[in-house]
C-alpha positions as a printed Julia matrix, in Angstrom:
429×3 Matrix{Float64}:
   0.0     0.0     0.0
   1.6     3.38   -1.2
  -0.46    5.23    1.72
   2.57    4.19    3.92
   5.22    5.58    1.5
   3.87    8.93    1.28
   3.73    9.16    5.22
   7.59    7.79    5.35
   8.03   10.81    2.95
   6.22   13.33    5.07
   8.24   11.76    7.98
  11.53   13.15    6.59
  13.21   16.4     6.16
  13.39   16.61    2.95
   9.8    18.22    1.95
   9.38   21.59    2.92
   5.6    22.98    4.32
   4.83   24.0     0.07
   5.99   20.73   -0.94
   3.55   19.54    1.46
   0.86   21.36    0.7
   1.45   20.03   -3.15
   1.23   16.66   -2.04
  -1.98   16.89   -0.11
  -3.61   19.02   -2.27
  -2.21   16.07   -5.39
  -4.12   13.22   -3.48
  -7.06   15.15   -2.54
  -7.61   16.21   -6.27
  -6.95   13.12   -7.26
  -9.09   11.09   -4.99
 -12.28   13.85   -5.98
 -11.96   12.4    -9.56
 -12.28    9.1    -8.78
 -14.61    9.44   -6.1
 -16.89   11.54   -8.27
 -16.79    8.41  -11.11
 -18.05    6.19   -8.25
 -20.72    8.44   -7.17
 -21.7     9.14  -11.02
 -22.07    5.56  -11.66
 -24.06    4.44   -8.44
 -26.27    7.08   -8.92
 -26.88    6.37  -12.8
 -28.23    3.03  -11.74
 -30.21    4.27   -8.62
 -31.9     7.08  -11.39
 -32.6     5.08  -14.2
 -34.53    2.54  -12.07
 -36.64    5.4   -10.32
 -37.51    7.37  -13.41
 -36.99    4.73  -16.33
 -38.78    2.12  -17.84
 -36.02    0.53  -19.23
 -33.24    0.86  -17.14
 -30.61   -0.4   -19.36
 -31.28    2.17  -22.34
 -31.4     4.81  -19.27
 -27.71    3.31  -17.91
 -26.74    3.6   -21.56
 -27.33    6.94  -22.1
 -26.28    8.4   -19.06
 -22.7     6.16  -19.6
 -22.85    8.02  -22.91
 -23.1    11.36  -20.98
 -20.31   10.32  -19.08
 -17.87    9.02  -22.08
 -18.56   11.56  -24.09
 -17.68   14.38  -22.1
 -14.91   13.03  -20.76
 -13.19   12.89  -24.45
 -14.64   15.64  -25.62
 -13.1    17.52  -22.62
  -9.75   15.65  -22.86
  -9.4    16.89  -26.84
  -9.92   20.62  -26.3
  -7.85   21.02  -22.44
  -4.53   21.17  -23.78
  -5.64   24.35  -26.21
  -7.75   25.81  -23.69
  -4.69   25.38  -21.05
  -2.14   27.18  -23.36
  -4.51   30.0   -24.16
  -5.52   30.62  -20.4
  -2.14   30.89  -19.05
  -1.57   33.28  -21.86
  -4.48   35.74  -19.94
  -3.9    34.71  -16.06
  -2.03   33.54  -13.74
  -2.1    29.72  -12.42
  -3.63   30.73   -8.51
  -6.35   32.38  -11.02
  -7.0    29.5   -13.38
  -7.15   26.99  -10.36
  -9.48   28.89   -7.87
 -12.56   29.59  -10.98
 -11.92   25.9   -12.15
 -12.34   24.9    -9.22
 -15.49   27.15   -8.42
 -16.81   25.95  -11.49
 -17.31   22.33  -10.59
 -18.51   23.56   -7.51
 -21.47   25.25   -9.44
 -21.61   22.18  -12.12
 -22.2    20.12   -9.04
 -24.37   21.62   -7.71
 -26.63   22.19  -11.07
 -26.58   18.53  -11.33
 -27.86   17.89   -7.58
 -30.59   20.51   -8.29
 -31.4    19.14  -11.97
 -32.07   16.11  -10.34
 -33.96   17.04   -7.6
 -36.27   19.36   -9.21
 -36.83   18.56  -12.99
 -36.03   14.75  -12.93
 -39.28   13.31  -13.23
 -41.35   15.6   -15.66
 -38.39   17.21  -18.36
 -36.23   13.78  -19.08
 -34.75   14.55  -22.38
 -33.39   18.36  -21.37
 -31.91   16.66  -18.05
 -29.72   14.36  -20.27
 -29.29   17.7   -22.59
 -28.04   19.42  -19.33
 -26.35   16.93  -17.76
 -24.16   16.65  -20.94
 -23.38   20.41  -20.26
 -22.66   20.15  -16.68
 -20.07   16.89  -17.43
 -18.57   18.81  -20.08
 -17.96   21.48  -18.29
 -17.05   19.85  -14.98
 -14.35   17.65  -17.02
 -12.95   20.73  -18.79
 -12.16   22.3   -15.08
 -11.02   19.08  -13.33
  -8.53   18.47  -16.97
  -7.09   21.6   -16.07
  -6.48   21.13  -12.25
  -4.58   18.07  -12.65
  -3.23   18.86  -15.5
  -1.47   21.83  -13.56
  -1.38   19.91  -10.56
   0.85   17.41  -11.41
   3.11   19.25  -13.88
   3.66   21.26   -9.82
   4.65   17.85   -8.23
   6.34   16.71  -11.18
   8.79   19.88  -10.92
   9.44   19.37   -7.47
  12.76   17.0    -8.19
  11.86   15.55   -4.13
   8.66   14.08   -5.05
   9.07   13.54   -8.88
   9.52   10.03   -7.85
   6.9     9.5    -5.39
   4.29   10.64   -7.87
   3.29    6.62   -8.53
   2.7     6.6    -4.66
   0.37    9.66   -5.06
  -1.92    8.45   -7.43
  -1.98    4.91   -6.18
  -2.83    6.3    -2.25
  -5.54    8.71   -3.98
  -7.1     5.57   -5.29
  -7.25    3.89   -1.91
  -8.38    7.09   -0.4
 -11.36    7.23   -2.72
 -12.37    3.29   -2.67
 -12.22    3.85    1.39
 -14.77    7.3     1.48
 -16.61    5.09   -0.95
 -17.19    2.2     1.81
 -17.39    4.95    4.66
 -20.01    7.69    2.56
 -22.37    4.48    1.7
 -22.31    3.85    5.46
 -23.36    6.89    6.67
 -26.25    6.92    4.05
 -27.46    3.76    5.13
 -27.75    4.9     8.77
 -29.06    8.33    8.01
 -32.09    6.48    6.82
 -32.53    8.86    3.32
 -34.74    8.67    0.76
 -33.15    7.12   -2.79
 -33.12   10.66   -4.16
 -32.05   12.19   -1.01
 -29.05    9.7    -0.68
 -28.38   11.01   -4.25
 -28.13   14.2    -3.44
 -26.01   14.04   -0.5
 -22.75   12.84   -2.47
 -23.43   15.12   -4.96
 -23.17   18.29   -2.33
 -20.68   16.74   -0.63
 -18.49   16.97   -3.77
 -19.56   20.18   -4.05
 -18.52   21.59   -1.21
 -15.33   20.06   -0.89
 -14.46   21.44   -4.02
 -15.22   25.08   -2.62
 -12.71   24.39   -0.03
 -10.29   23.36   -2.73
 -10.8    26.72   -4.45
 -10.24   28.9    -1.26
  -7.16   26.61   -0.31
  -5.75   27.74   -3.95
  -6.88   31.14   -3.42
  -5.21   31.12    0.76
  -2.17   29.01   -0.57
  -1.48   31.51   -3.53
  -0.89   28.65   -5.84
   1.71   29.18   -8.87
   3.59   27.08  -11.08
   7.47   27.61  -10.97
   8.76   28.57  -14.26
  10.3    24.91  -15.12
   6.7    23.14  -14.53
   5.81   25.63  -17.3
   8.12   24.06  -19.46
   5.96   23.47  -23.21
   7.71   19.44  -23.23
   5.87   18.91  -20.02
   2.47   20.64  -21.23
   3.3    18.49  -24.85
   3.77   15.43  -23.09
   1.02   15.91  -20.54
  -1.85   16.51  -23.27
  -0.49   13.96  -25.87
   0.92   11.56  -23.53
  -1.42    8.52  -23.6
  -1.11    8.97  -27.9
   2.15    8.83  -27.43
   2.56    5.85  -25.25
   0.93    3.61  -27.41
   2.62    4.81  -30.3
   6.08    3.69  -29.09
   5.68    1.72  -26.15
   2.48   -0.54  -27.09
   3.53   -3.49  -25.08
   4.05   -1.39  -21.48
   1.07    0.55  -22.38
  -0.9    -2.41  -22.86
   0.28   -3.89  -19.39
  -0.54   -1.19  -17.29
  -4.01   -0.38  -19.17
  -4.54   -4.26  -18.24
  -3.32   -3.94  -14.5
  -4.78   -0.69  -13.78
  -8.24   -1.72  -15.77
  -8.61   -5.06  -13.59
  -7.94   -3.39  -10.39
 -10.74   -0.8   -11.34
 -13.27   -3.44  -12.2
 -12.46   -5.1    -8.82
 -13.25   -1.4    -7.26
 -16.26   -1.05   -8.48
 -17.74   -4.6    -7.36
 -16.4    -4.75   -3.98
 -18.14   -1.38   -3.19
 -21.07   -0.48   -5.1
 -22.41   -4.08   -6.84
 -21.25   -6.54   -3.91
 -23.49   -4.76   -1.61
 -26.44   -5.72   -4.22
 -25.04   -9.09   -4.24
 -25.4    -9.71   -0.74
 -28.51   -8.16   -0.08
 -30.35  -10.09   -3.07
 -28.56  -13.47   -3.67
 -27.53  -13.94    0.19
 -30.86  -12.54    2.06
 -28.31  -10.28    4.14
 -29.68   -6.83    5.01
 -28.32   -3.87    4.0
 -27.15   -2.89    7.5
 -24.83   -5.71    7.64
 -23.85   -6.09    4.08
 -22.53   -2.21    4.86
 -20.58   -4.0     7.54
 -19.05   -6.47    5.63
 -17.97   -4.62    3.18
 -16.08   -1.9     5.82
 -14.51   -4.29    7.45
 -13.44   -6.38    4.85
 -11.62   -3.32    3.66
 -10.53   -2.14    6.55
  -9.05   -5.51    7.26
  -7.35   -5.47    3.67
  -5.82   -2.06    3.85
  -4.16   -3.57    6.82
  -2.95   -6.14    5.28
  -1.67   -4.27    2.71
  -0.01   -1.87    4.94
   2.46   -4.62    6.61
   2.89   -6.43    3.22
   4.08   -3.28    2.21
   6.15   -2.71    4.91
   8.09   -6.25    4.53
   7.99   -5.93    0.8
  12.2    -5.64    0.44
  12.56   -8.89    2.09
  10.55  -10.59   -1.2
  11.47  -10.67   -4.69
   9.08   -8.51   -6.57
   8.58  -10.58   -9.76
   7.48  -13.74   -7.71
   4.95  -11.58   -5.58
   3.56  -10.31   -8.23
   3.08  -13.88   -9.9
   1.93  -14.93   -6.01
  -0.8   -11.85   -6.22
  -1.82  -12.85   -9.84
  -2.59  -16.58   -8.77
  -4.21  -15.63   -5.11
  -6.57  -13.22   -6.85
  -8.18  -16.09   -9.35
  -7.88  -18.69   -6.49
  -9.13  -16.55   -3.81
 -11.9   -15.24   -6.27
 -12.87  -19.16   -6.8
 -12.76  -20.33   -3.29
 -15.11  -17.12   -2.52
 -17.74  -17.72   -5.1
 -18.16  -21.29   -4.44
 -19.04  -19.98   -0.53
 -21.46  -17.72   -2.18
 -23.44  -20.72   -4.77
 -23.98  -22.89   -1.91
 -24.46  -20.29    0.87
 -21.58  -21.67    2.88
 -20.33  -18.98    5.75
 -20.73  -16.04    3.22
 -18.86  -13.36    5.67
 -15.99  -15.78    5.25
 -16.21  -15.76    1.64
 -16.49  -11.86    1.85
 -13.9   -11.59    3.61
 -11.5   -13.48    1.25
 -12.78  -11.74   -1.62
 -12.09   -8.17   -0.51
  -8.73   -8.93    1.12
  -7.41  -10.7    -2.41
  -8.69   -7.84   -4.11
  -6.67   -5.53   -2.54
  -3.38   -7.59   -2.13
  -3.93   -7.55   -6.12
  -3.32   -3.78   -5.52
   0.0    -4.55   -4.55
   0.65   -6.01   -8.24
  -0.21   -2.76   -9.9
   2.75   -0.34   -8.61
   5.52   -3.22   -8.55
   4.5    -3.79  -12.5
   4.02   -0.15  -13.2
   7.44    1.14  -11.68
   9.26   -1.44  -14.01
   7.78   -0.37  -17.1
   8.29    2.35  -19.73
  11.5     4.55  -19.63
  12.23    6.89  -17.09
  11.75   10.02  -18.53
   7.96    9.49  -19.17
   7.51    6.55  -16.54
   5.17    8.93  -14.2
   3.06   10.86  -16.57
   2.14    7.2   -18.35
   0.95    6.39  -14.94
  -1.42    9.01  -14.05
  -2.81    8.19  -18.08
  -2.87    4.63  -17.69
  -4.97    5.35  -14.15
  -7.35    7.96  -15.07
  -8.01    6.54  -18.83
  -8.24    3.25  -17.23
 -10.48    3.98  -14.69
 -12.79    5.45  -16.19
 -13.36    3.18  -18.95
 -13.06    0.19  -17.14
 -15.06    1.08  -14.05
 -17.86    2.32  -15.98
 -17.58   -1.05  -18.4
 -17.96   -3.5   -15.85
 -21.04   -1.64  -13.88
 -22.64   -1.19  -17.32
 -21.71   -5.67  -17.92
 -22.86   -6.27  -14.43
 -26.21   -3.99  -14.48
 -26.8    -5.77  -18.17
 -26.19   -9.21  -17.32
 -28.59   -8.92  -14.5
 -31.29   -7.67  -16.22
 -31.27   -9.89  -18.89
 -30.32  -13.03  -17.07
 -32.4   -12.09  -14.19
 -30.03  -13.77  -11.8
 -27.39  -11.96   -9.24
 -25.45  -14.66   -8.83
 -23.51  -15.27  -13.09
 -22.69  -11.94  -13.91
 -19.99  -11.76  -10.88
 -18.9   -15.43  -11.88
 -18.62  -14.96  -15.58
 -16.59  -11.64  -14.7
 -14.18  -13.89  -11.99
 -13.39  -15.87  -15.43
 -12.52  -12.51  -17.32
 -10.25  -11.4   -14.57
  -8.79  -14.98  -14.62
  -8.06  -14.61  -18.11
  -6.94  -10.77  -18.14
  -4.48  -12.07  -15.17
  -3.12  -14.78  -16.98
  -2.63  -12.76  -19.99
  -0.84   -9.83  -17.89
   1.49  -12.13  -16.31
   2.5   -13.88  -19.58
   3.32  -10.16  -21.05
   5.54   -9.31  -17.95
   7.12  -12.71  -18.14
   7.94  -11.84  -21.21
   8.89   -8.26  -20.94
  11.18   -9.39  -17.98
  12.82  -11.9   -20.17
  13.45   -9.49  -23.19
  15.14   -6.92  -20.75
C-alpha cells in the first residue's frame, strides 16, 4: 500500500511545508476524480430505475453522458490550457476551475432534484453540459497539478505513490459515505443528493485553499515538453511503447473493475442473492476493507525482504484462487462473511501487483506521466464497463449470482494474460 510511502516521505526532512501542501492538495484532487466516477455511476443506476422504464437504455445513455464528455473535454484542455495561461495567472486558473465544478455540481444535484421526473430529455441535454464542463475544469487542475509535483525534483519520484494512495483514499470514502447513508435512513433521491453536495462543497474548499495558498507554477513546470507530453501523452505511449502501455491499461483496468464490485455491486449481491440486510452487508464490506488495507499496509512494509517478480506472480494466482474459493461460498451459501472476507482482502493484495509492474515499465523520462494516463483513462473506462456488464447481465439473465462469476473468469483470463506479457517483458530486458 503506497499510503505508507507517502507518510515515510512526510516523515523526513526533505519536503518543505509547500511541498507539502502540493502533495496533499495532489491526493485530494486526485481522490475527488475518482470518487466523483463512483458516485456518477451508483447514482446512474439508482436514477434510471426510479424514473426509467427501461433501465438499461437509461444506464446507456447516461454512460454516454459520461464518455462523451470526458473525451470531448480531454481533446480541447490542452488548447484551452495554453490559451488561459496566456491571460492569467495559475492561482487564477485553479481557484474559478475549481469554483466551477462547484457550481456544475451543484446544477446537477438541483437538476435532479427538481426537474427529474417531468423534463427527461433536457436533463440528459443538461447533464451533458454540466459533465462537459465539470471535465474541462477538473482536466485543467490536474493537468497543472501534477506538472507542480512533477517539478518538485523531491517528489518527482513518489508521484506513482500519489496516485496509487488517492485511489485507496477514494475506494475507502466510498465504503465509509455508503455507510453513513445507510444509517441516516434517506430517501433514494435524497441519498443522491447528499454525495453530490458533498463533492460540491469540498471542491469550494479546494478553491479557497488555492486562493489562501497563492498557488503558482514555478517557471520549469511551465516548461511546453511537459504541457506536450502531458496533453499527448497517452497517444504517445501507445505509439512507441504498445507493449508497457498495454500492461498497465490491463493492471490498472482489472484493479478498477475489482473497485467497483467490492463497493457499489457486492453490496447488491449480498442483499439479493444472500438474504443479508443492508445494515450488515454495509458491515461487511467496511470491514473487509478495513481488514485489507491492513494487510496491505504490513505487506508493504516487509515488501524488500521478497522478490518482486514472484509476488507479483503470487498476487496474480491468489486473486483467481481466492476469487474461486469465494464464489463457491457464495453458490452454496456456505459462511458467506468468510467468503467476503477473502474476496475483498485478495482484491486488494492484487493492488499490490499494480505499482511493482508499473514502476518497471516504460523509460524513465515518461515513466510517471504514463501512470497518471494509464490510471485515469483506465479507470474510467473500465469502471464504468464492468457496472454497465454487471447492471446488463442482470437484467437480462435475471439472476445476481452469473454476472460476478462470468466476470471472476474474465479477470482470470486478463491475469493470466498480464502475467504472460511481464514474463515476457522481464525476459526481453
Amino acid at each position: 500500500m503506497k499510503l505508507s510511502s507517502i507518510w515515510r516521505l512526510f516523515n523526513t526532512s526533505q519536503l518543505s511545508i509547500t511541498h507539502k501542501k502540493s502533495v496533499i492538495l495532489a491526493l485530494v484532487i486526485l481522490s475527488l476524480e475518482y470518487f466523483d466516477i463512483i458516485v456518477y455511476l451508483h447514482n446512474a443506476s439508482a436514477l434510471t430505475k426510479l424514473y426509467c422504464h427501461s433501465p438499461i437504455r437509461g444506464i446507456l445513455v447516461l454512460f454516454g453522458v459520461l464518455w462523451f464528455s470526458n473525451f470531448l473535454a480531454k481533446y480541447l484542455v490542452g488548447g484551452l490550457i495554453i490559451s488561459l495561461y496566456r491571460r492569467f495567472r495559475s492561482s487564477t486558473i485553479m481557484v474559478l476551475a475549481s469554483i466551477t465544478i462547484a457550481c456544475m455540481l451543484g446544477l446537477q444535484a438541483m437538476t435532479i432534484a427538481y426537474f427529474c421526473q417531468s423534463l427527461v430529455q433536457e436533463i440528459l441535454l443538461a447533464l451533458l453540459v454540466f459533465r462537459f464542463v465539470y471535465q474541462i475544469c477538473i482536466g485543467i487542475i490536474i493537468h497543472e497539478t501534477y506538472e507542480s509535483v512533477l517539478s518538485m525534483q523531491q517528489l518527482s519520484f513518489e508521484f506513482s505513490s500519489i496516485i496509487i494512495g488517492s485511489l485507496e483514499l477514494s475506494l475507502l470514502a466510498g465504503v465509509i459515505g455508503y455507510k453513513v447513508i445507510d444509517y441516516l435512513h434517506l430517501t433514494p433521491v435524497n441519498s443522491l443528493l447528499v454525495f453530490i453536495y458533498f463533492l460540491s462543497v469540498v471542491w469550494l474548499g479546494v478553491a479557497l485553499f488555492f486562493y489562501f495558498f497563492n498557488y503558482e507554477l514555478s517557471n520549469k513546470a511551465k516548461n511546453k515538453l511537459y504541457r506536450y507530453m502531458a496533453s499527448n501523452n497517452f497517444k504517445l505511449m501507445f505509439k512507441h511503447f504498445h507493449q508497457d502501455t498495454l500492461i498497465a491499461i490491463t493492471l490498472v483496468g482489472v484493479r478498477s473493475s475489482l473497485c467497483i464490485i467490492s463497493v457499489i455491486y457486492m453490496p447488491k449481491f449480498l442483499e439479493v442473492v444472500l438474504g443479508i440486510s443492508l445494515h450488515t452487508t454495509s458491515n461487511i464490506i467496511m470491514s473487509s476493507s478495513i481488514v485489507a488495507i491492513i494487510l496491505c499496509w504490513w505487506v508493504n512494509k516487509h515488501l524488500n525482504r521478497f522478490n518482486y517478480a514472484n509476488l507479483i506472480k503470487v498476487g496474480l494466482v491468489s486473486l483467481i484462487m481466492g476469487s474461486i474459493i469465494s464464489y463457491i461460498l457464495f453458490f452454496f451459501k456456505l459462511i458467506p462473511l468468510l467468503g467476503v472476507l477473502i474476496l475483498v482482502v485478495f482484491h486488494n493484495l492484487f493492488a499490490l501487483s499494480c505499482p511493482l509492474i508499473l514502476s518497471n515499465l516504460f523509460t524513465p523520462t515518461i515513466r510517471q506521466l504514463a501512470i497518471i494516463s494509464c490510471y485515469r483513462n483506465s479507470f474510467l473506462a473500465f469502471a464504468s464497463l464492468t457496472y454497465l456488464v454487471m447492471e446488463a447481465s442482470s437484467q437480462t439473465v435475471h439472476n445476481n449470482f452469473f454476472p460476478p462469476a462470468i466476470f471472476l473468469i474474465v479477470i482470470a483470463l486478463v491475469c493470466y494474460g498480464c502475467l504472460v506479457l511481464f514474463n515476457r517483458k522481464t525476459v526481453l530486458d
